[in-house]
SERO-4910 file (N, C-alpha, C, O; in steps of 0.05 Angstrom, whole numbers):
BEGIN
 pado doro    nc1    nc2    nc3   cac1   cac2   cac3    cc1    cc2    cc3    oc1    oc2    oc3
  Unk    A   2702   2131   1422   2696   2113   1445   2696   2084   1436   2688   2076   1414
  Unk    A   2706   2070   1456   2720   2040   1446   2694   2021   1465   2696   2009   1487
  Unk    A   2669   2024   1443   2639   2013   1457   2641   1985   1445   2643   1977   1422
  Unk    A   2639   1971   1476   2628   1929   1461   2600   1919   1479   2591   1925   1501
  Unk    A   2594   1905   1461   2572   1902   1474   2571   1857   1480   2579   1840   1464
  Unk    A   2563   1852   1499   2574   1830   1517   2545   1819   1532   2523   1830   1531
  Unk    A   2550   1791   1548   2522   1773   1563   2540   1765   1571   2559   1753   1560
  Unk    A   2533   1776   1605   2531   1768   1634   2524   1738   1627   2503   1736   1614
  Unk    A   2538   1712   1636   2530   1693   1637   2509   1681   1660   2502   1658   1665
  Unk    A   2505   1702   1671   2484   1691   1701   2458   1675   1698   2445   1662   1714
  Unk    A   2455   1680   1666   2424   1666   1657   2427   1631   1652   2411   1614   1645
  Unk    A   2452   1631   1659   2457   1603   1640   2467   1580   1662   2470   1556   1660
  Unk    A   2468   1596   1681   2479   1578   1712   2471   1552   1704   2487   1536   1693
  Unk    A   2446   1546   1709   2436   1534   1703   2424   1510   1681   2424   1485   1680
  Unk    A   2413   1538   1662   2403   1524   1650   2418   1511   1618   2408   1499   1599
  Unk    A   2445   1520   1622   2468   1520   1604   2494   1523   1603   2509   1535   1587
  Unk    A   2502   1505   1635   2523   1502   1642   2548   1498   1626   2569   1511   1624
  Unk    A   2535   1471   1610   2567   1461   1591   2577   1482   1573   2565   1482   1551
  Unk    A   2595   1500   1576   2617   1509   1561   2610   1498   1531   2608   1515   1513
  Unk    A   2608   1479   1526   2609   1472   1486   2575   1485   1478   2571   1491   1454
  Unk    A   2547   1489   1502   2532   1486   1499   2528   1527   1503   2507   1538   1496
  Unk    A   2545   1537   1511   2531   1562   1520   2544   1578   1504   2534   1599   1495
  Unk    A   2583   1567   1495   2595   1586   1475   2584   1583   1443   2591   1601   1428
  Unk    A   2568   1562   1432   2547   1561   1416   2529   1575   1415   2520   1583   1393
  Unk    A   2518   1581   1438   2490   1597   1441   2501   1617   1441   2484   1630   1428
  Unk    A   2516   1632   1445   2532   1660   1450   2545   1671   1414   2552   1692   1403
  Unk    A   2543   1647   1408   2560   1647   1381   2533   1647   1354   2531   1662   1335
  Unk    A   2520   1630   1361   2504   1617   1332   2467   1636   1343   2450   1648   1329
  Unk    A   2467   1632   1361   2445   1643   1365   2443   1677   1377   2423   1690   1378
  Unk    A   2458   1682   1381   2467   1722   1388   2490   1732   1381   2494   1756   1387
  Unk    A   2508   1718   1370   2530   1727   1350   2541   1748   1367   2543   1770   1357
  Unk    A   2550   1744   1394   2563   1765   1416   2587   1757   1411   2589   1734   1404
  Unk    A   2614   1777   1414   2632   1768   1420   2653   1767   1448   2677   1762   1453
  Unk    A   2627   1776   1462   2648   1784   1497   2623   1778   1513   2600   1786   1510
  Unk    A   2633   1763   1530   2613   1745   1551   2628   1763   1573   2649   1775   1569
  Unk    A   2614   1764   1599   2621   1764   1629   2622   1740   1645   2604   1735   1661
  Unk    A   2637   1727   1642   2640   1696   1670   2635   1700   1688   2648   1716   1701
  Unk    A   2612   1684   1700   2608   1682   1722   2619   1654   1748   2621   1630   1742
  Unk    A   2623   1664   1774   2625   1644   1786   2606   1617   1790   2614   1594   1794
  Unk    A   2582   1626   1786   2563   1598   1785   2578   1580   1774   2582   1559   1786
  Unk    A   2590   1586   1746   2589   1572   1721   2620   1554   1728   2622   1531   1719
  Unk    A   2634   1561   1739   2660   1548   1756   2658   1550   1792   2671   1568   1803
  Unk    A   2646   1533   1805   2656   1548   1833   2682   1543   1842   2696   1523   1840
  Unk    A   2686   1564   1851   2725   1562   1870   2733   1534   1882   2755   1523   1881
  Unk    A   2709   1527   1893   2710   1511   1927   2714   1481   1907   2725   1463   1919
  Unk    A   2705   1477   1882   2714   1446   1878   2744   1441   1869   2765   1453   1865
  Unk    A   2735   1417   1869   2775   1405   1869   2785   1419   1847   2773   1432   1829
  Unk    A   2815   1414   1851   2827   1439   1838   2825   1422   1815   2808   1433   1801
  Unk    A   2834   1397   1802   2833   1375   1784   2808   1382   1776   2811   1383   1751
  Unk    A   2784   1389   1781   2765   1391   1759   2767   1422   1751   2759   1427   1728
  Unk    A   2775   1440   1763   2776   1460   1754   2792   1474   1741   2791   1497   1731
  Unk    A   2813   1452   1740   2835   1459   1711   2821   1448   1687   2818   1461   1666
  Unk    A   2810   1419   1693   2790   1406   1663   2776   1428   1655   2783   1436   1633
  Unk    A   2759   1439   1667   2739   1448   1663   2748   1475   1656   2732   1483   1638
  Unk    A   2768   1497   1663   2778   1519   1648   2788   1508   1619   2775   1518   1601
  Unk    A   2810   1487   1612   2820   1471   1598   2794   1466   1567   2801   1462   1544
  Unk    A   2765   1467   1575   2748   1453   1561   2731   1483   1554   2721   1488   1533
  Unk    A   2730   1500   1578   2717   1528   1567   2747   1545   1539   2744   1553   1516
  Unk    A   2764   1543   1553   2789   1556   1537   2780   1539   1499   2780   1548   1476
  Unk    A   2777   1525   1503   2771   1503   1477   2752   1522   1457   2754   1532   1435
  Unk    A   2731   1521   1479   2703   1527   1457   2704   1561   1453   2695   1574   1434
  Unk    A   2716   1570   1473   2723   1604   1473   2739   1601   1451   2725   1606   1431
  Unk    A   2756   1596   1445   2777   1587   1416   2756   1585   1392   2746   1604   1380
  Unk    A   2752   1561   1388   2725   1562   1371   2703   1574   1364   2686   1568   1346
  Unk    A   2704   1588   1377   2678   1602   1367   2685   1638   1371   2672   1657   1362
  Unk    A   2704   1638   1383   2722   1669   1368   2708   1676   1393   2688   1679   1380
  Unk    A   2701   1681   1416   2695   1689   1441   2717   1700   1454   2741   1695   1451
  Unk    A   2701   1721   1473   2727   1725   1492   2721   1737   1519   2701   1751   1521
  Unk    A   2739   1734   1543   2728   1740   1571   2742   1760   1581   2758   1754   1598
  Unk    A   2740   1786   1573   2758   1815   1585   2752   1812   1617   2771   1811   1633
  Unk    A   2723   1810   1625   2711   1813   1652   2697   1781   1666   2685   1765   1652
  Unk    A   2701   1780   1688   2688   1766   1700   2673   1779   1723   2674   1803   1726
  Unk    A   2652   1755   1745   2644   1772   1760   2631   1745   1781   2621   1724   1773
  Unk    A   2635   1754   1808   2616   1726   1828   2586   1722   1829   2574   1743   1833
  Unk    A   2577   1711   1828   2552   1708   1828   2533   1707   1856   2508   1711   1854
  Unk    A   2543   1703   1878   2526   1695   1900   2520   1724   1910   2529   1744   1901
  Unk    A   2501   1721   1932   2500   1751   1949   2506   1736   1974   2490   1723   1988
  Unk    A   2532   1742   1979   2544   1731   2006   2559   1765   2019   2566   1785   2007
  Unk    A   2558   1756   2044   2569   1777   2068   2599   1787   2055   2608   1810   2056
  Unk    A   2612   1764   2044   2647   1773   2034   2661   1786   2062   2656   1781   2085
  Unk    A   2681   1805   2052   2685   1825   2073   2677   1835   2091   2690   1843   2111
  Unk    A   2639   1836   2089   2636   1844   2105   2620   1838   2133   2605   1851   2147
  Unk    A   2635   1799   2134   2624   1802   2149   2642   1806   2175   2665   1814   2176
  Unk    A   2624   1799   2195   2641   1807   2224   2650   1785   2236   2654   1784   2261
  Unk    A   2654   1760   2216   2675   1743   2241   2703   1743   2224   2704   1736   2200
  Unk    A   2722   1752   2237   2749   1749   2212   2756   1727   2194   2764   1728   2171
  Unk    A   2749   1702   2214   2756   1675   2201   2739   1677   2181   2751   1676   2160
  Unk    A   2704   1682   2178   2694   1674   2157   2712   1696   2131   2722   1690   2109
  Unk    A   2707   1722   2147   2726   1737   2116   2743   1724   2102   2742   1719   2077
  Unk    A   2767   1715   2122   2790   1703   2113   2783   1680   2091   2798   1678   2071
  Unk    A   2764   1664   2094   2752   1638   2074   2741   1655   2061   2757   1662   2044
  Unk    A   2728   1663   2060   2722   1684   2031   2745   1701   2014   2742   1702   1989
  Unk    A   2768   1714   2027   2795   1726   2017   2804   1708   1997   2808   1717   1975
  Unk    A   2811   1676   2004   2811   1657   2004   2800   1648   1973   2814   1643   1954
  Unk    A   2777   1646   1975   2755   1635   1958   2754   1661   1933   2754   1656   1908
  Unk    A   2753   1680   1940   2756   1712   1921   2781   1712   1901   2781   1721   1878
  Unk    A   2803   1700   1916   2836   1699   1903   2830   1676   1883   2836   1677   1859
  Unk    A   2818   1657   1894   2812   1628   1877   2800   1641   1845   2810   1637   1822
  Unk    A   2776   1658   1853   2754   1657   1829   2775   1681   1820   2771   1684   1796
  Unk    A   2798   1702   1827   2811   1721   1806   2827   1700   1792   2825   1700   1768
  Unk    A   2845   1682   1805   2859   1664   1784   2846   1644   1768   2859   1636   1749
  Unk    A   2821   1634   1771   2811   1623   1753   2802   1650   1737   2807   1646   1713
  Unk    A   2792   1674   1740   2784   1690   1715   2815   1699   1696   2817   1700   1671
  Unk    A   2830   1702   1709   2859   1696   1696   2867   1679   1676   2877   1686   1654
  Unk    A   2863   1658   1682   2867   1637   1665   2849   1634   1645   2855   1622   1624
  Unk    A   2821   1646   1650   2803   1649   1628   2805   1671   1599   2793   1669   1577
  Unk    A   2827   1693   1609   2850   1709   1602   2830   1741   1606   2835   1761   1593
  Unk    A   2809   1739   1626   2808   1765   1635   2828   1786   1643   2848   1779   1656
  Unk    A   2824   1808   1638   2839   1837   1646   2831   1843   1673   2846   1850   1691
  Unk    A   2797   1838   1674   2791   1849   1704   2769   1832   1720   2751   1822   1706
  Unk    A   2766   1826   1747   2753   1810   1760   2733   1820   1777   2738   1843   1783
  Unk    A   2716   1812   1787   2704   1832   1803   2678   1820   1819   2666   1799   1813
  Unk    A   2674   1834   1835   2651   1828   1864   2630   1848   1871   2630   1865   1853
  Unk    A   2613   1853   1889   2601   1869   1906   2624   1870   1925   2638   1850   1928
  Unk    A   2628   1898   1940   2649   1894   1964   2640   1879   1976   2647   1856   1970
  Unk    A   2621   1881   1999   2608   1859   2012   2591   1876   2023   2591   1900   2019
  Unk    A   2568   1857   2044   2551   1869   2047   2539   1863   2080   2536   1842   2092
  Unk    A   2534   1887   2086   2547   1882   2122   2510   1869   2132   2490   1865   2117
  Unk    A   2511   1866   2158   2482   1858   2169   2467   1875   2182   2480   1889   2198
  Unk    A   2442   1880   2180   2432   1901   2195   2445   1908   2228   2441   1930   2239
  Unk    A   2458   1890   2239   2460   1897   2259   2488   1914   2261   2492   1927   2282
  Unk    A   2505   1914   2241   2536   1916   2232   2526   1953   2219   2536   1975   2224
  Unk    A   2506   1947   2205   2501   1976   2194   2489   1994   2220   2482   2017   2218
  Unk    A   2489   1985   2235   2479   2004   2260   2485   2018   2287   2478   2036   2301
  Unk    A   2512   1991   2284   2526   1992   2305   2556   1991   2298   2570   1999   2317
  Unk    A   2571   1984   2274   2591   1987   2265   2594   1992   2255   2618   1989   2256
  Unk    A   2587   2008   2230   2588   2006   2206   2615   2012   2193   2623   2000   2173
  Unk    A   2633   2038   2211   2650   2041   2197   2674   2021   2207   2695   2028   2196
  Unk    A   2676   2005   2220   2697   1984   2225   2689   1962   2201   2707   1949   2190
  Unk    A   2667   1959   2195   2671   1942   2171   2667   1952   2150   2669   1939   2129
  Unk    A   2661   1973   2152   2674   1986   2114   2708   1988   2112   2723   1985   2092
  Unk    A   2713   1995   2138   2744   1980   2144   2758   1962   2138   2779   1959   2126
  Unk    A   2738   1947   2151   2745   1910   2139   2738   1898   2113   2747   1877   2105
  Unk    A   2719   1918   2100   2717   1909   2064   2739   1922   2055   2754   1907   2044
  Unk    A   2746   1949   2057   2760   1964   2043   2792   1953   2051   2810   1952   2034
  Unk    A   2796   1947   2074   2828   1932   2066   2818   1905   2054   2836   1898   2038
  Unk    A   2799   1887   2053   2800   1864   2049   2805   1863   2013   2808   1842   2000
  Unk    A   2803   1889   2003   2805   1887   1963   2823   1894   1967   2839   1885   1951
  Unk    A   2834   1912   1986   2871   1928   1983   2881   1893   1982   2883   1885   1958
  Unk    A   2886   1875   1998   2892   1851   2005   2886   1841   1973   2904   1831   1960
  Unk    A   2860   1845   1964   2861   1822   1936   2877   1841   1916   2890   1830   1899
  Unk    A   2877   1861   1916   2894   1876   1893   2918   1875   1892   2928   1886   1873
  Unk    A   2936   1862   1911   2955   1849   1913   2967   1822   1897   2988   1817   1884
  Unk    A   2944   1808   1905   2935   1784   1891   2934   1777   1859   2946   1762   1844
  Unk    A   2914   1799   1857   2909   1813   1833   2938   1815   1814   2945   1806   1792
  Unk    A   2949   1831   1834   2969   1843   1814   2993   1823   1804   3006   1826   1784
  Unk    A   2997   1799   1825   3012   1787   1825   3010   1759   1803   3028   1744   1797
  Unk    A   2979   1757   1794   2974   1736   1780   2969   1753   1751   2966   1741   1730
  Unk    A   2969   1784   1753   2980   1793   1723   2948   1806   1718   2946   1816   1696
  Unk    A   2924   1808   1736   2904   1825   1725   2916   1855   1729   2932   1866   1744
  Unk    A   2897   1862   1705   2900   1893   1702   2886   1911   1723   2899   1931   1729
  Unk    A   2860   1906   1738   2855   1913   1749   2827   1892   1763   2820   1869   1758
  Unk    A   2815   1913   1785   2795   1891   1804   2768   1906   1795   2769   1930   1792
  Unk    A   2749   1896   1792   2720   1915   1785   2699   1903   1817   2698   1881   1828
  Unk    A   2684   1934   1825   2664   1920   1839   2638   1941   1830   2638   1962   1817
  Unk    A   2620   1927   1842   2589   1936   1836   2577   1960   1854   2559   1948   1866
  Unk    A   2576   1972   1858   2560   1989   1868   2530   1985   1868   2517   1979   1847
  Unk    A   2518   1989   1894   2484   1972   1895   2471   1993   1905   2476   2017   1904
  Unk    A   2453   1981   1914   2423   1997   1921   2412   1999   1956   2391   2009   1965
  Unk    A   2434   1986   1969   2421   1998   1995   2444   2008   2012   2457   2024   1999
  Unk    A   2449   2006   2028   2471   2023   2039   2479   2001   2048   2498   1992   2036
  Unk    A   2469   1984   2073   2487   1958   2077   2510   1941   2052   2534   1935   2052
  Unk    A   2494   1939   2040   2509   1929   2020   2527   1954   1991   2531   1948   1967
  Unk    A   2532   1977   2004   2555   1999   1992   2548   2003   1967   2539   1986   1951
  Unk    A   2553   2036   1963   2556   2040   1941   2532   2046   1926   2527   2043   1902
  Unk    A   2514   2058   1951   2484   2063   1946   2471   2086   1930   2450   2091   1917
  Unk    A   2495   2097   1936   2492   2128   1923   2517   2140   1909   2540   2136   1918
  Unk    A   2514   2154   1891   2535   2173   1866   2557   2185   1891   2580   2178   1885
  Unk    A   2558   2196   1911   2570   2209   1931   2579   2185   1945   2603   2188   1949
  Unk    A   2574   2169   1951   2584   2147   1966   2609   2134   1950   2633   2139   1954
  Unk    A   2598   2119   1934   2607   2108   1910   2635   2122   1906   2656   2109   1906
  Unk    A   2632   2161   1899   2651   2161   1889   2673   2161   1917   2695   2152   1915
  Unk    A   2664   2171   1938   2688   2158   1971   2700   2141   1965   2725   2141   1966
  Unk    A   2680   2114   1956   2688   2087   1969   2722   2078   1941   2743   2064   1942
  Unk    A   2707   2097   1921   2721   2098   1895   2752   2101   1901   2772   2090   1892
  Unk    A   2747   2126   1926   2770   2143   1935   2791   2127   1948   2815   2124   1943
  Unk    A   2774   2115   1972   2783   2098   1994   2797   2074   1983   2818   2070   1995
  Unk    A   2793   2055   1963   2799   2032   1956   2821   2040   1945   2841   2028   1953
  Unk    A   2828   2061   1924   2846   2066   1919   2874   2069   1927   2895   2063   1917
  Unk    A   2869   2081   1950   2897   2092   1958   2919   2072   1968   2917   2062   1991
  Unk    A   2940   2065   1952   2951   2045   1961   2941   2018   1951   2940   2000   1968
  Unk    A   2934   2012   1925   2925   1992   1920   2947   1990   1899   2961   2009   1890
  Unk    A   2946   1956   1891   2970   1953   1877   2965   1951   1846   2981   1948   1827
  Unk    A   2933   1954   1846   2924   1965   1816   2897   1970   1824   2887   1966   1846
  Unk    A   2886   1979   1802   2869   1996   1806   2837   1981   1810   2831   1962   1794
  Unk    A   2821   1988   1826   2797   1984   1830   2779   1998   1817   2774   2022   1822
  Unk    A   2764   1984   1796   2743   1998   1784   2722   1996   1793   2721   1985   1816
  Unk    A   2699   2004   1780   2671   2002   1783   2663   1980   1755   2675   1976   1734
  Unk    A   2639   1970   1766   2617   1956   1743   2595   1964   1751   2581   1952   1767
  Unk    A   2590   1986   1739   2564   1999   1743   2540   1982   1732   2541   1960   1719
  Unk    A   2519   1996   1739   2496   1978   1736   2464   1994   1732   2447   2001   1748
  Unk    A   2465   1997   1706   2432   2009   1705   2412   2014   1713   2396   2032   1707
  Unk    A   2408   1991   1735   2383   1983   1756   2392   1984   1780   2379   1975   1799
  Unk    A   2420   1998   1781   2420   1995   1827   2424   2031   1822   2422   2050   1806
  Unk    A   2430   2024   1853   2430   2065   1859   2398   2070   1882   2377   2061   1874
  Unk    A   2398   2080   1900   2380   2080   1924   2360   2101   1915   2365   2125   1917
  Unk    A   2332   2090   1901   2312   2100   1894   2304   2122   1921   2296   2145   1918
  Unk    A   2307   2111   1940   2297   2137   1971   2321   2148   1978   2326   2142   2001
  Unk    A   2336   2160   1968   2359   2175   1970   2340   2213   1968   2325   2225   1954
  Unk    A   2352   2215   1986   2347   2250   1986   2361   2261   1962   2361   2285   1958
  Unk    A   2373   2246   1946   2387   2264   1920   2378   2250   1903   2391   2229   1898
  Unk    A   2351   2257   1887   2341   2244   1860   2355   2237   1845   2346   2220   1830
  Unk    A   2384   2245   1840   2406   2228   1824   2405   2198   1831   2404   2181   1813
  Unk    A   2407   2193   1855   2410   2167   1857   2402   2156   1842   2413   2147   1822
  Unk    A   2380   2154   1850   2357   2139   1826   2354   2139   1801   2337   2125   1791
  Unk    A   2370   2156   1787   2373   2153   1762   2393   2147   1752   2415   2155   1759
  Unk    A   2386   2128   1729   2416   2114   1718   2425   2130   1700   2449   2125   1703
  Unk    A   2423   2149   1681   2431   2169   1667   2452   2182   1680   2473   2185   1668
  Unk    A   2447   2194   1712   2466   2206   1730   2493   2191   1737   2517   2198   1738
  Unk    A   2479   2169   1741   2507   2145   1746   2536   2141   1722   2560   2136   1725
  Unk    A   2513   2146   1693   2529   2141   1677   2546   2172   1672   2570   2172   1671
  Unk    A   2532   2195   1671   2540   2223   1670   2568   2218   1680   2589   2227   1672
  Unk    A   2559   2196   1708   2589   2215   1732   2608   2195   1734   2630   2198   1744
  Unk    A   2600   2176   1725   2623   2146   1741   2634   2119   1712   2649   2099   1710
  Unk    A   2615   2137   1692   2618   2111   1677   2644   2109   1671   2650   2085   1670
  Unk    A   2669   2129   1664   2694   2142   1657   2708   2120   1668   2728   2113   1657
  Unk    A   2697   2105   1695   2716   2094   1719   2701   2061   1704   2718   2044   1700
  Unk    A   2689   2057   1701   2672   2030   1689   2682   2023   1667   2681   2038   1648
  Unk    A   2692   2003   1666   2701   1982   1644   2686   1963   1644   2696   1943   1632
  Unk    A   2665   1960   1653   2647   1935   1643   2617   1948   1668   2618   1952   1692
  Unk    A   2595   1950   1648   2565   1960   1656   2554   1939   1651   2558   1925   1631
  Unk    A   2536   1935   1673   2504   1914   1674   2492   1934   1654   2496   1958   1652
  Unk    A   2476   1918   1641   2452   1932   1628   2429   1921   1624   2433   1899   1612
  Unk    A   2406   1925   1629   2377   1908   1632   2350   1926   1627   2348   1949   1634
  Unk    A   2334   1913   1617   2314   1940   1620   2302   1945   1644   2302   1926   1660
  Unk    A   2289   1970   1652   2285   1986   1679   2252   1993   1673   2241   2005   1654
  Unk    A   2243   1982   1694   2212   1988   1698   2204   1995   1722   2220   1991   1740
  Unk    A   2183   2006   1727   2172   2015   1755   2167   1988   1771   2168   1994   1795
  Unk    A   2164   1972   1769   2158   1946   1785   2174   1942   1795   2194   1955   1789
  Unk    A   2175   1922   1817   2207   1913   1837   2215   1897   1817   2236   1907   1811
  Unk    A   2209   1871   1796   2219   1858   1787   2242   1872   1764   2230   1884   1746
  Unk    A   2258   1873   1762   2274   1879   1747   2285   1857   1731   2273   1836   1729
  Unk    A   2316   1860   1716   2337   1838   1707   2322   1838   1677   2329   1820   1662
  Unk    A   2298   1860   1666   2285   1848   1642   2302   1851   1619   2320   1866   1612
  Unk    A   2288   1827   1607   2307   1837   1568   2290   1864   1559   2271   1878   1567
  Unk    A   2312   1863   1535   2307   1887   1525   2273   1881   1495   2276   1886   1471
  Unk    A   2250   1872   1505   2233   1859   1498   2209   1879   1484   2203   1896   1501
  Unk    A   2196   1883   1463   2177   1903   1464   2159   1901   1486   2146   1921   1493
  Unk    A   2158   1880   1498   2136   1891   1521   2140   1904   1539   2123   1917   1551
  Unk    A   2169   1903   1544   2184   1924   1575   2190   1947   1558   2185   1970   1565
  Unk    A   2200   1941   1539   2209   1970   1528   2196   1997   1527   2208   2018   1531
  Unk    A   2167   1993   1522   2148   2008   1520   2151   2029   1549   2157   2053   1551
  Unk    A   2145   2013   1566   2143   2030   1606   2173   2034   1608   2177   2053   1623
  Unk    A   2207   2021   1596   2222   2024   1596   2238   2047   1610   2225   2068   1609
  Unk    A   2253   2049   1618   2265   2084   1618   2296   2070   1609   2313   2083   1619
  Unk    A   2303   2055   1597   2327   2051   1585   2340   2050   1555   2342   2029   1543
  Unk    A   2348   2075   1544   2332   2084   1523   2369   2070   1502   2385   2070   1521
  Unk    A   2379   2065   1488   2411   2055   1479   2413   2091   1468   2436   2100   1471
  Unk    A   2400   2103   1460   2408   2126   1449   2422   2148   1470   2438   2166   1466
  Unk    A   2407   2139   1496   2412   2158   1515   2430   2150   1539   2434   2164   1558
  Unk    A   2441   2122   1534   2451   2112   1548   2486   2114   1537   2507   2116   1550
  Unk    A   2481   2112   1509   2504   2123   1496   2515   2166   1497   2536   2179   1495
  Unk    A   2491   2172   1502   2500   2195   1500   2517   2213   1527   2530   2234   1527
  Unk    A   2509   2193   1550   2515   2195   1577   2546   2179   1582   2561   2182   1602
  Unk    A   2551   2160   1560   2567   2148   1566   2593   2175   1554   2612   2182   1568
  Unk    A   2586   2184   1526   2603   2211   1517   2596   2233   1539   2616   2246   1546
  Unk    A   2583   2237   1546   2587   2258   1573   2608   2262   1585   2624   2281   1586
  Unk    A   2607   2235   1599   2623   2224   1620   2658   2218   1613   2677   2213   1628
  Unk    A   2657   2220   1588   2681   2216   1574   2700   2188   1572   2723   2182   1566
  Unk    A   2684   2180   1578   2680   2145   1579   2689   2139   1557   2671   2139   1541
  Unk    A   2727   2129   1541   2738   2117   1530   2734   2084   1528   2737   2072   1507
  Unk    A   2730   2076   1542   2719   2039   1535   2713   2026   1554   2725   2028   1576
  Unk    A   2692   2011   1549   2664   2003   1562   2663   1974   1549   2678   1967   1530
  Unk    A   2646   1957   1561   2637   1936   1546   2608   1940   1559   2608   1943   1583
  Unk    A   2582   1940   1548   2563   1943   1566   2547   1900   1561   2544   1885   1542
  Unk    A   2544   1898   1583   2537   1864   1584   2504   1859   1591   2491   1861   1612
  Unk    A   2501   1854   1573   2462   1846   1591   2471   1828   1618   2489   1812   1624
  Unk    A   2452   1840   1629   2450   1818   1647   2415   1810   1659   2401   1823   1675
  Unk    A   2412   1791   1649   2376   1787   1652   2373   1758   1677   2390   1745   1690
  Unk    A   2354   1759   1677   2349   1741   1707   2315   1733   1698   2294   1746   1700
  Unk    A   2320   1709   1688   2289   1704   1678   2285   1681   1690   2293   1657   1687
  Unk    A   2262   1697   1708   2250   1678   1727   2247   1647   1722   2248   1638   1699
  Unk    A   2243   1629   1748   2245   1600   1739   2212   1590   1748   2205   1575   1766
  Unk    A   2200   1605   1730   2168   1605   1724   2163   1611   1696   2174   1629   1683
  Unk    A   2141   1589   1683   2137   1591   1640   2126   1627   1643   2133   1638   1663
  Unk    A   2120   1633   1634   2135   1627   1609   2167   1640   1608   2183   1641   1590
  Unk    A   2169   1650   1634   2197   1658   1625   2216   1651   1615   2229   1661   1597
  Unk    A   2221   1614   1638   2247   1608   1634   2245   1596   1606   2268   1595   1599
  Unk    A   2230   1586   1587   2232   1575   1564   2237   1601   1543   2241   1597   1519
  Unk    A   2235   1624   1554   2240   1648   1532   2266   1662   1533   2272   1681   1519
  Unk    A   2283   1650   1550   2312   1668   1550   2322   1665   1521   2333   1685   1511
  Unk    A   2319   1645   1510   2334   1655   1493   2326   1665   1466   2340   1664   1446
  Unk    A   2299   1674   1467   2285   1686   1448   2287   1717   1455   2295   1733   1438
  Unk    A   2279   1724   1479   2288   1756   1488   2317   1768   1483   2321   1792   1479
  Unk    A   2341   1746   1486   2364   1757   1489   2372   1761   1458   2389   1777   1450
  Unk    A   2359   1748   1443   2363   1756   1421   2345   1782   1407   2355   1797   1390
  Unk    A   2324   1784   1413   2307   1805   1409   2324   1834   1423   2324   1856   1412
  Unk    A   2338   1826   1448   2353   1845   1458   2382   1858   1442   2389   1882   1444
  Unk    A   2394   1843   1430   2411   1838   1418   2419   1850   1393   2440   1860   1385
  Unk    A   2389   1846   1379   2378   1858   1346   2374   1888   1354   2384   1906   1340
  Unk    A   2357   1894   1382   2361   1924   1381   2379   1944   1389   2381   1968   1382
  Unk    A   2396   1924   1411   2430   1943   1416   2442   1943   1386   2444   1964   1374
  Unk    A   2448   1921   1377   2463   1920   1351   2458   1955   1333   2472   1966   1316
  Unk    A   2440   1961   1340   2434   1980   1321   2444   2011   1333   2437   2033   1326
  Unk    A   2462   2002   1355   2474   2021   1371   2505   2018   1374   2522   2036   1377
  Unk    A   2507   1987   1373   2536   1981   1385   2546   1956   1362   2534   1936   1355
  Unk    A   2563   1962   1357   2579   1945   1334   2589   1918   1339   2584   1895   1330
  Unk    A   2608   1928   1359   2626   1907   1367   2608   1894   1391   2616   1875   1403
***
């Protein structure tokens, strides 16, 4: 099994925007060699002139410091596809094609989203006309896709049903549906912490099951530690670890189950913008880091 281990850039929106300042930190301080790009960190919507600089100046320090971007991924929780006025889809279709050719040029293989995520009133009264309207709206980007030279499209599978992909049986439909007729292939980016805890099939809820059945289809996994509390996104920290249910021994052994040939698994942490958190990201991600290492090589 062809296992890497990688950081979701979502922690850094923020607080470590500049490219010379985050492929350092990625380099000198956690010694990773595969990041996940996020849209925060470039948005689509600015002028195209800064957004060639600014790929132009990440491409630099990715060079330098031996980095590299197989996967990207959007950052917002917006409607996308699904919502129900066409025009807004269409500016999103739009805005989606933008952020695959900028992950292109960053020299990703694969790009990827949440399908989208419909409104309570859409889940009640439509639902299947806009799973309609998500599911051609990626046939439409895999087009796109294919034409600017990605290998393939990745999306997320979540935790409630409005927003798809709530459950192992769903998931693998929607797996079904996107496929057919796409002009490359649609993966998954599974995710350790989604999956519909009130699902009548206790699989849901467990990430072990997720990985058992879907990881095979996953070329790039969220990974975070998992606690009984709502707050999630935690590092891999002795203090979570302890209540943890996210074990690397068992997370690897599910991934050989599943027959899962190559993976990159990516932290992805979300540390609150309250002390002591936000001044500790980058003391946990390294604490996180020292204890995958002892699992995952690359």
């Amino acid at each position: 099994m062809n296992l890497k281990l990688g950081l979701h850039l979502g922690y850094a929106s923020t607080r470590f925007y500049e490219p010379k300042i985050w492929t350092e930190m990625v380099r000198n301080e956690f010694d990773l060699n595969y990041v996940q790009f996020t849209s925060n960190l470039l948005e689509p919507t600015l002028p195209n002139q800064i957004i060639i600089d600014e790929i132009d100046k990440i491409k630099f320090f990715l060079k330098k410091h031996n980095i590299k971007i197989d996967h990207t991924f959007t950052s917002p929780r917006n409607n996308f596809f699904g919502h129900s006025n066409k025009k807004i889809r269409m500016y999103w279709s739009k805005w989606l094609m933008k952020f695959l050719w900028i992950s292109k040029q960053l020299g990703a293989e694969g790009a990827g989203s949440l399908l989208g995520i419909m409104s309570f009133d859409d889940v009640s009264k439509n639902f299947k006309q806009r799973e309609k309207d998500i599911i051609e709206g990626w046939k439409k980007l895999s087009i796109y896709g294919k034409k600017i030279g990605l290998k393939y499209l990745l999306w997320e599978p979540m935790s409630i049903r409005r927003e798809l992909g709530d459950t192992i049986k769903y998931t693998k439909y929607l797996h079904k549906k996107l496929n057919i007729n796409s002009k490359i292939p649609i993966l998954l980016n599974l995710d350790v912490d989604h999956g519909n805890h009130f699902s009548k099939d206790k699989r849901d809820g467990n990430p072990y099951e997720w990985l058992n059945g879907l990881s095979n289809l996953s070329p790039s996994i969220h990974i975070k530690q998992k606690t009984k509390d709502i707050y999630t996104h935690k590092p891999f920290i002795k203090k979570y670890n302890k209540s943890g249910i996210i074990k690397p021994d068992k997370i690897l052994k599910s991934l050989e189950k599943s027959n899962c040939k190559n993976t990159t698994l990516y932290f992805e942490f979300s540390f609150r913008e309250r002390e002591p958190f936000d001044s500790q990201s980058i003391k946990d991600i390294k604490e996180s880091v020292k204890l995958w290492r002892q699992y995952v090589k690359k």
